[in-house]
C-alpha positions as CSV (number, residue, x, y, z in Angstrom):
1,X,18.7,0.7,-3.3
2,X,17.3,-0.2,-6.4
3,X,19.7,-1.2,-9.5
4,X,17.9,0.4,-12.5
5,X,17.8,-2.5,-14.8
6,X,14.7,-3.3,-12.0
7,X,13.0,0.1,-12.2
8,X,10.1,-0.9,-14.2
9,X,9.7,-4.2,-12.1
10,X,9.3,-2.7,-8.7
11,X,7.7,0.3,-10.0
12,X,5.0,-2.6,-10.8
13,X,4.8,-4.2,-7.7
14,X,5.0,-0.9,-5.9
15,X,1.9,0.2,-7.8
16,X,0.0,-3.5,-7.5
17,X,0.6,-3.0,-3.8
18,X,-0.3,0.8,-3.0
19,X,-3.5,0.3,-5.4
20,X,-5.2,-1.6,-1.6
21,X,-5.2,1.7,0.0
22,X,-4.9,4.4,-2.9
23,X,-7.1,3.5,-5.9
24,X,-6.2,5.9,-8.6
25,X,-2.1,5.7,-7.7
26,X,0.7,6.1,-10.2
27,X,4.3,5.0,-9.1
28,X,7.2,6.1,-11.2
29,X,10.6,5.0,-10.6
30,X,13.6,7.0,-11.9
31,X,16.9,8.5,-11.7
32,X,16.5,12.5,-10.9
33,X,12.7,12.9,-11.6
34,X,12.7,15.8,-8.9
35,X,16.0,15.5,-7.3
36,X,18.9,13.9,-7.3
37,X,19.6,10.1,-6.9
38,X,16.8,7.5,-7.6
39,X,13.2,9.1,-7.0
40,X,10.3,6.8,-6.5
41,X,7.3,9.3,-7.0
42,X,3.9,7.9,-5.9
43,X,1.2,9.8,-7.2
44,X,-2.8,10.2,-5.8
45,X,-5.5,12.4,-5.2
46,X,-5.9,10.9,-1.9
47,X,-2.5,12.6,-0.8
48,X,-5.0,15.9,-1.2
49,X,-4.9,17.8,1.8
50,X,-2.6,15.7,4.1
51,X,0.8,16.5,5.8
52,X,4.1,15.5,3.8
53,X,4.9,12.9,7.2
54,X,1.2,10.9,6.9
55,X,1.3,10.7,2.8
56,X,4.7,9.0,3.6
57,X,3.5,7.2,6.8
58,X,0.7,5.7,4.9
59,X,2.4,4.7,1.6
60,X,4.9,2.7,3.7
61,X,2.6,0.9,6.0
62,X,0.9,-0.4,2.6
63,X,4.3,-2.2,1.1
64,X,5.0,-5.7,1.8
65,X,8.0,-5.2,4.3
66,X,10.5,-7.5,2.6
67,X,9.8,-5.5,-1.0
68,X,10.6,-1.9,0.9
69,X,14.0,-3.5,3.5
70,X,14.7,-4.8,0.3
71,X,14.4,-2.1,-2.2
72,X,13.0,1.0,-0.6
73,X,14.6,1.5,2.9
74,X,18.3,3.2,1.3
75,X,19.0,5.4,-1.3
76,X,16.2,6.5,-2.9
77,X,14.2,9.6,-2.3
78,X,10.8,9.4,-1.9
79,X,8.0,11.9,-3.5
80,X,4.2,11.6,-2.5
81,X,2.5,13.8,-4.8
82,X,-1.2,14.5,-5.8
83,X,-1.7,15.0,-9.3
84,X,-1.3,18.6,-9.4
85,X,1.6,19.4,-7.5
86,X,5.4,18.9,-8.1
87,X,8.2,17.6,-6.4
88,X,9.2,21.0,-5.3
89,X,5.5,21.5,-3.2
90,X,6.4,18.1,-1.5
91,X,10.3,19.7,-0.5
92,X,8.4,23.2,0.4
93,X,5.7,21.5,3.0
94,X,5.8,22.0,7.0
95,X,7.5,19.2,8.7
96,X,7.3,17.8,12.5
97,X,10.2,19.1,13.4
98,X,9.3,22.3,11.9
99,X,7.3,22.4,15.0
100,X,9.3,20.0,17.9
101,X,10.5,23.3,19.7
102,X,7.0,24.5,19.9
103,X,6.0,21.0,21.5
104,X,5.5,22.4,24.9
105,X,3.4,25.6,23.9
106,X,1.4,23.3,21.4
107,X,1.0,20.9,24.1
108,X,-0.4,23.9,26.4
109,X,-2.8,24.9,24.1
110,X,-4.4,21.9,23.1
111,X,-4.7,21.1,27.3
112,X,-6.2,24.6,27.7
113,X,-9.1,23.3,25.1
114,X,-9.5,19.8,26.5
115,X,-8.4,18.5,23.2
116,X,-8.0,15.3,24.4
117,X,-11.2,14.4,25.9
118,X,-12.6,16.6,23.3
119,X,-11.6,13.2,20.7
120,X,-12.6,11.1,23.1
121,X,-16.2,12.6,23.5
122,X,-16.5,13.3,19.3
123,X,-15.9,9.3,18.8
124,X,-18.0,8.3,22.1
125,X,-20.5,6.4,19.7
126,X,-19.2,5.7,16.9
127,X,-15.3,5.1,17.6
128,X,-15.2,3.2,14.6
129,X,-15.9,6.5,12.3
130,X,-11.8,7.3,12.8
131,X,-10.0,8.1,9.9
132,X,-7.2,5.0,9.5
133,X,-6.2,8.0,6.6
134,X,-6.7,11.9,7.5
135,X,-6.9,14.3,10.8
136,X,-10.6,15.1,9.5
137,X,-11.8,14.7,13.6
138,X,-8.8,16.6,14.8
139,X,-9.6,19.6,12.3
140,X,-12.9,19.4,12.6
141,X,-12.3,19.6,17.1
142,X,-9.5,22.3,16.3
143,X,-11.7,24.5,14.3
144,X,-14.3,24.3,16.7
145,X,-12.0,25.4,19.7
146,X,-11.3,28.5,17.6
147,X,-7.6,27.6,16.1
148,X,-6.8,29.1,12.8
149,X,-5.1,27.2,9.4
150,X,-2.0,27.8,10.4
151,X,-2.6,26.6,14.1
152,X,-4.3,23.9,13.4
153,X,-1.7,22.4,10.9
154,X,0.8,23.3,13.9
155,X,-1.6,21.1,16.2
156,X,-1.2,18.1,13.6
157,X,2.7,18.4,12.9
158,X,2.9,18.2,16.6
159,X,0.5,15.2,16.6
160,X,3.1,13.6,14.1
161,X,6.2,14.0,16.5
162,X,3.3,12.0,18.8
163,X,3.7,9.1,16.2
164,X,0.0,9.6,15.1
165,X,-0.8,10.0,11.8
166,X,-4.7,9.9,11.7
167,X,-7.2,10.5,13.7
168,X,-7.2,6.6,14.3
169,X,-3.7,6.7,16.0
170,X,-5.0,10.2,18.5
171,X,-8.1,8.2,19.6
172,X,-6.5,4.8,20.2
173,X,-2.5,5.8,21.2
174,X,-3.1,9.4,22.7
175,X,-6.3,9.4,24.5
176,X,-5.2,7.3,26.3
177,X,-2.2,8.2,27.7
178,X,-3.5,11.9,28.4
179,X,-6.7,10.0,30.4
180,X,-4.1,8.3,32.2
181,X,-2.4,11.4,33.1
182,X,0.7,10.7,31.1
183,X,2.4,13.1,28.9
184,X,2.3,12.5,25.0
């Protein structure tokens, strides 16, 4: 929880901190900006075409832990925006567990496509090119295997309730568990 004679301070160190991974972010701390309670609203175009889960994923994984147990963790609610949407886009957005009892048709599907290996073979060379950001391999794999929009952002909800956020996390945590024969 923040008290709000310190919104302005760790609005600033919020900002100095996120500005490593997101270059252009804005961070605005307030009382009911879009809903009620104290809103921390982070702001960049680099939120631009990824799910509600990985903008919040990777914001988090980019603040200093003691500043977000500290501050962060409790009683505030927390809007990743790009610069042209609004609070109420973020509340509107598909969610994991929008999808968690589709898992095991989800699952089916991406087995019936070899998904899996499919990664695997995409990164073969260059395992390096993974996004540490975006599903842009996943997509790109999806849209090849003949999934639709909607399927597709199904595939990487489900992928989220995996505990992988990028294409990064699918090659390195769930590869290799479906090479080893082990369910994700």
């Amino acid at each position: 929880m923040i008290p709000a004679a310190d919104y302005e301070r760790i609005q600033n160190q919020l900002a100095e901190c996120l500005k490593t991974v997101f270059d252009d972010v804005q961070v605005q701390i307030g009382d009911q900006i879009h809903y009620k309670g104290t809103n921390v609203v982070v702001t960049s175009r680099h939120f631009d075409g990824l799910l509600a889960e990985q903008r919040f994923h990777h914001v988090v994984r980019a603040v200093p832990k003691d500043l977000y147990e500290e501050y962060l963790q409790r009683g505030v609610v927390w809007f990743e925006l790009t610069p042209d949407e609004a609070g109420i886009d973020l509340m509107r957005m598909a969610r994991a567990v929008d999808v968690k009892n589709q898992a095991a048709a989800i699952e089916k599907s991406l087995g019936e496509i070899n998904f899996f290996q499919s990664i695997r073979d995409y990164f073969a060379k260059e395992p390096e090119r993974a996004s540490l950001l975006r599903f842009e391999a996943v997509r790109e794999v999806l849209k090849q295997a003949g999934f639709n929009e909607q399927e597709i952002e199904r595939a990487c909800l489900y992928l989220i309730l995996q505990d992988a956020f990028c294409d990064a996390h699918v090659l390195t945590d769930l590869v290799p568990k479906h090479a080893s024969g082990s369910a994700a």
